[in-house]
C-alpha positions in Angstrom: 0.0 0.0 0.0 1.3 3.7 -0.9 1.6 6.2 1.8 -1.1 8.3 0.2 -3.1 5.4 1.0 -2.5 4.9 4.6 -4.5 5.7 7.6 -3.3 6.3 11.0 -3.0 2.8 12.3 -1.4 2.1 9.0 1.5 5.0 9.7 1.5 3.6 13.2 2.3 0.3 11.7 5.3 1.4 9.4 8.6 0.9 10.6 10.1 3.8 8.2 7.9 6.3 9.6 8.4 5.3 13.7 12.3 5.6 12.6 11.6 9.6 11.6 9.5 10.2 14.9 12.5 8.4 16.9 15.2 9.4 15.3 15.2 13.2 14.3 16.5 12.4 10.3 17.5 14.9 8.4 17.2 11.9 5.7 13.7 11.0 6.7 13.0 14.6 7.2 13.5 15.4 3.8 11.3 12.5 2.8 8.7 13.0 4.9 8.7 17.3 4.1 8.7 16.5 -0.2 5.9 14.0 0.6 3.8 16.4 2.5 4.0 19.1 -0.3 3.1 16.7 -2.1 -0.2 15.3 -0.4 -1.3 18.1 0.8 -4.7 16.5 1.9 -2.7 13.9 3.5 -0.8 16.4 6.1 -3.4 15.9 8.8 -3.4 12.3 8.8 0.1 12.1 9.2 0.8 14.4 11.8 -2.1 12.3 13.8 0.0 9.6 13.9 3.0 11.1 14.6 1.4 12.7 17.7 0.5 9.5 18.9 3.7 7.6 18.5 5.6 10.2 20.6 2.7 10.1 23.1 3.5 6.4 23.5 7.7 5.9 24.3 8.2 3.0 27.0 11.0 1.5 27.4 12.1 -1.6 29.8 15.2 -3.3 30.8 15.1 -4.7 27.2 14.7 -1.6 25.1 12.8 -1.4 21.9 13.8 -1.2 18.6 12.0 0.7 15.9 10.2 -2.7 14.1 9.3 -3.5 17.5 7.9 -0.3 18.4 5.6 -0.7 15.4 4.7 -4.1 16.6 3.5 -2.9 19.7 1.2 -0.6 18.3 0.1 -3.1 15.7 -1.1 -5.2 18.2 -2.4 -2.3 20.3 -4.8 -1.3 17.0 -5.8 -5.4 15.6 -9.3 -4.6 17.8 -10.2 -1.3 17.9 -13.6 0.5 17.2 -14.3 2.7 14.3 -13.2 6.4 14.7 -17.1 7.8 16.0 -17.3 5.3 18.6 -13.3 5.2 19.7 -14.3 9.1 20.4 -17.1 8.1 22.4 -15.1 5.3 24.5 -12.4 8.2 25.2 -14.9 10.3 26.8 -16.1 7.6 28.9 -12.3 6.5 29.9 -10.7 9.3 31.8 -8.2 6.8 33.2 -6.8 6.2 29.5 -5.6 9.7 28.6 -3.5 9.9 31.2 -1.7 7.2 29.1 -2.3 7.9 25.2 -2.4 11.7 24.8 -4.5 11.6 21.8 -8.0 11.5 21.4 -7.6 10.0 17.4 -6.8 6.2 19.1 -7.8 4.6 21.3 -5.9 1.4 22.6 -6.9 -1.8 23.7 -7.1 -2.4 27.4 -5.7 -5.5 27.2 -2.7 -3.7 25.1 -3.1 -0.7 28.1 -2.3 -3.1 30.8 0.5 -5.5 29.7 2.7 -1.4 28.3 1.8 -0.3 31.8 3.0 -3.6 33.4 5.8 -4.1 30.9 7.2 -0.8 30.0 8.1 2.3 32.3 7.5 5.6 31.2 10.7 6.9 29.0 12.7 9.4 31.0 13.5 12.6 28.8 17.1 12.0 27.5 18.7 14.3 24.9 21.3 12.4 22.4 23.4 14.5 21.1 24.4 14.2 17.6 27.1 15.1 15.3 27.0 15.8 11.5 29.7 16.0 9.3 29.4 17.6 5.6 32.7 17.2 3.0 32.3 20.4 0.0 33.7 19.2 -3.1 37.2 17.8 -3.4 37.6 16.7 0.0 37.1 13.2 1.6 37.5 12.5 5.3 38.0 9.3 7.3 36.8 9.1 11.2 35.3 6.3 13.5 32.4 6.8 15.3 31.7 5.5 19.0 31.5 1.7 18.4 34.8 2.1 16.4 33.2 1.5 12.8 35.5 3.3 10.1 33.5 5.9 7.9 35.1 7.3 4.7 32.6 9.8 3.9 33.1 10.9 0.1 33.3 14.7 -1.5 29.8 16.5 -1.7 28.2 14.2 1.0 26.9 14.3 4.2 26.4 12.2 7.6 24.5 12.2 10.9 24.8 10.1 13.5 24.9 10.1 17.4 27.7 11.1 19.4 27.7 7.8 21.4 25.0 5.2 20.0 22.2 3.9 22.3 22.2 0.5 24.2 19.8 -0.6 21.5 20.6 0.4 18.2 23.0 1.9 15.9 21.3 4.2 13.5 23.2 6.8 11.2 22.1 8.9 8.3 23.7 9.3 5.2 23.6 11.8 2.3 25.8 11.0 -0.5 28.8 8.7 -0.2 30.3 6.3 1.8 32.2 3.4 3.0 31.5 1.8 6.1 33.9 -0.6 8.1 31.7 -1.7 10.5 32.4 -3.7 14.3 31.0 -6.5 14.6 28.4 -6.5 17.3 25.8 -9.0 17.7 24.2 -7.2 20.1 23.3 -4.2 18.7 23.1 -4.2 14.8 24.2 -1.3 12.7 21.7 0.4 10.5 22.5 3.6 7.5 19.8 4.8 6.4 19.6 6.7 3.1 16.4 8.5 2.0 13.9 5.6 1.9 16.2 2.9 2.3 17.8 1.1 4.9 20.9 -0.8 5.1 21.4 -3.3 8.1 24.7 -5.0 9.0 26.4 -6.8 11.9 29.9 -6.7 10.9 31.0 -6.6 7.6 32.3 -3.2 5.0 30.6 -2.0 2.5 29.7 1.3 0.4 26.3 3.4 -0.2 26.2 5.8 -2.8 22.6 8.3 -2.9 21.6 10.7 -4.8 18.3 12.6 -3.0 17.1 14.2 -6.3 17.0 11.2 -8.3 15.8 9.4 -5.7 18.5 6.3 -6.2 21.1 4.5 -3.5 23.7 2.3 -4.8 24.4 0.0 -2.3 27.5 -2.6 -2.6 29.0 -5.5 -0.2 32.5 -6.2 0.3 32.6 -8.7 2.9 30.2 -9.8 5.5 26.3 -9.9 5.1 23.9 -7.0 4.9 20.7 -6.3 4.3 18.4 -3.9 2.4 14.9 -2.7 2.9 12.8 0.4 1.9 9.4 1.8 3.3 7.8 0.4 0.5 8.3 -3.2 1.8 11.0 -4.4 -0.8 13.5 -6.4 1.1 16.8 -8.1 -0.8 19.9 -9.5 0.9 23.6 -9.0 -0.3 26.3 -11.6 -0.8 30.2 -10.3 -1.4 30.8 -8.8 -4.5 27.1 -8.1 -5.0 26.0 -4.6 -5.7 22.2 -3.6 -5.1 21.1 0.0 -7.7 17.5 1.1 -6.4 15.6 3.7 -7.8 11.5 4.7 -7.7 11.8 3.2 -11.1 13.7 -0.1 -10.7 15.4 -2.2 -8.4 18.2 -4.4 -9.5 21.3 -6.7 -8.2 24.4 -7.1 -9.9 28.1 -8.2 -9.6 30.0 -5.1 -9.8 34.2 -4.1 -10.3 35.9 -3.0 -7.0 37.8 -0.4 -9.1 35.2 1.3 -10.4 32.9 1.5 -7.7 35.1 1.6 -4.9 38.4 2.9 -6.0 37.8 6.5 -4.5 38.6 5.0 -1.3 41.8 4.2 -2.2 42.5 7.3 -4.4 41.3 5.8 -7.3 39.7 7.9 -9.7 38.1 5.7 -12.8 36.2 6.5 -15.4 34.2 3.4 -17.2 32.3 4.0 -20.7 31.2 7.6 -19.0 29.5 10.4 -20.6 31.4 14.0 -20.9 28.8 15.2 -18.3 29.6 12.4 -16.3 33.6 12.8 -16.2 32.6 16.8 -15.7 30.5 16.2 -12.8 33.4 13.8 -11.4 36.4 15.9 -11.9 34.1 18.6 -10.5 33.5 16.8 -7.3 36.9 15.2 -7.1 39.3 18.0 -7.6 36.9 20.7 -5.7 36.8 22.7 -9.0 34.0 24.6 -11.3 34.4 23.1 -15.1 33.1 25.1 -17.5 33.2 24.1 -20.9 31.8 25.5 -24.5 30.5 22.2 -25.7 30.9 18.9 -24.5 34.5 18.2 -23.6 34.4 14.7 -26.5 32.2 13.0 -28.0 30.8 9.0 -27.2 32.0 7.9 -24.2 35.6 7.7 -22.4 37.4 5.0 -20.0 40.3 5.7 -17.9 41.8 5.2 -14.5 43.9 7.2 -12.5 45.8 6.6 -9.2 46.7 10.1 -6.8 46.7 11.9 -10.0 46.8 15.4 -10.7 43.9 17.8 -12.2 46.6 18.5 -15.0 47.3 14.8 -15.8 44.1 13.7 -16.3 42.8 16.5 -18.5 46.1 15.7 -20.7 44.8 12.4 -20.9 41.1 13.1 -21.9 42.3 15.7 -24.8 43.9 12.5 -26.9 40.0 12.0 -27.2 39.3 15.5 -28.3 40.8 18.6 -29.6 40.5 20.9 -27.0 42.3 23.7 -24.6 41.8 23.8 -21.5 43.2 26.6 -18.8 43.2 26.4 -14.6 43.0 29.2 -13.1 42.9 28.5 -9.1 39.0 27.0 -8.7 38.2 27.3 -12.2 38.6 25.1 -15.2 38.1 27.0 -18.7 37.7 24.6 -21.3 37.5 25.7 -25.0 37.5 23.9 -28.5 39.6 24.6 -30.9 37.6 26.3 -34.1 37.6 24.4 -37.5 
């Protein structure tokens, strides 16, 4: 079912959506802001349900996890009455506020009693989180709390908490990455990029997304991972095996470690790419504006180069086409020679 379809017990039900109430995403943020503009008559339906799963937050000695969060309140809302007479009962039920601050659902009391006996109230806690941005031209390598290695790519961006949670580990990616992740059993590692979500226990691997297009590029080095989206698409990755999602189409391949994953290494390679493809990748890589007359050649180009410099690899794209090209500080002035 679409989200333009869903009612509030559906929302309530969606694991995607308790993940944006939880979490604070700037990812899911995004999402959930373009989705709004663009179901407009959708807005107050949504924000029902988002009242009502941050009236409800319990925790116990065993804290809960997002999918189990949902689970809760999908058992809470198997029984309920329609919306005239849930009204009614909430009038009748003083008792019940005083645990569900919204007068939209009305829970079970068998659901009432085993969260009251199960779950305490969540004390207020404020996580504090970091975010890290890289312009173009620059990549940076840190570790977060748990130890996983992050090499976070030129024009991209990542959030995540300063120290994770006894329960999850939940960062937020915009852009490009690669992840060497602890292992921990315990606690499994989740990166969640626009609607997707990548879930690992130990293993490395990279995601690639791109929040216009809507796509994530998602590919497995070692170890085992997961991916899901809010949609309810769900595919598992093997070594080697490289997931390319888009609104349009979802497919797994093999893929070359070079081309996809060379940058982390210094790599720069170009395979079978357009000219606005190597433009947008020197662009990125070298931290420069390129501004050319025409397209810098014609068809497409292959090429790989290792700690290279801007001035080497230009030289090497001209053998495919006449042009000059001049570098003045942040600025690359390409022109064709005229017939």
């Amino acid at each position: 079912m679409a989200y333009q379809d869903f009612k509030v017990d559906d929302f309530l039900k969606d694991a995607f959506f308790i993940d944006w109430v939880r979490n604070e995403s700037f990812e899911a943020d995004q999402f959930w802001k373009d989705w709004m503009q663009k179901n407009p008559d959708r807005v107050k339906t949504l924000l029902a349900a988002k009242q009502i799963a941050i009236s409800i937050n319990y925790k116990s000695a065993k804290k809960l996890t997002n999918e189990e969060f949902a689970q809760i309140l999908a058992g809470a809302l198997k029984d309920t009455t329609p919306y005239a007479r849930r009204r009614r009962l909430v009038k009748q039920q003083h008792w019940i506020r005083q645990l569900v601050a919204s007068v939209l659902l009305l829970l079970t009391i068998g659901t009432v009693y085993w969260l009251q006996h199960n779950y305490q109230a969540k004390t207020a806690q404020t996580t504090k989180f970091i975010t890290k941005a890289n312009p173009k031209g620059q990549k940076t390598t840190f570790k977060l709390s748990d130890s996983t290695s992050v090499i976070l790519n030129a024009k991209s961006a990542i959030k995540f908490p300063e120290v994770f949670s006894d329960e999850e580990k939940v960062v937020y990616l915009e852009g490009d990455a690669f992840f060497e992740v602890a292992n921990d059993q315990s606690r499994p590692f989740k990166v969640i990029n626009g609607r997707v979500i990548i879930r690992v226990l130990g293993t490395s691997f990279y995601v690639k997304g791109d929040s216009i297009r809507r796509e994530v590029q998602v590919a497995l080095v070692h170890g085992k991972i997961s991916v899901t989206d809010d949609k309810g698409y769900s595919a598992v990755l093997l070594p080697g095996e490289m997931l390319n999602y888009s609104p349009e189409d979802i497919e797994k391949t093999a893929f070359d470690y070079d081309q996809i994953i060379g940058w982390v290494h210094n790599k720069l390679v170009f395979h079978n790419a357009t000219s606005r493809e190597v433009i947008n990748r020197l662009e990125s890589w070298y931290g420069v504006d390129l501004i050319a007359d025409e397209p810098i050649f014609e068809g497409r180009y292959s090429g790989s180069f290792e700690n290279e410099t801007l001035k080497n690899v230009l030289d090497d794209i001209k053998f495919t086409s006449s042009f000059q090209y001049r570098i003045d500080d942040k600025k690359v002035i390409i022109k064709h020679a005229k017939p």
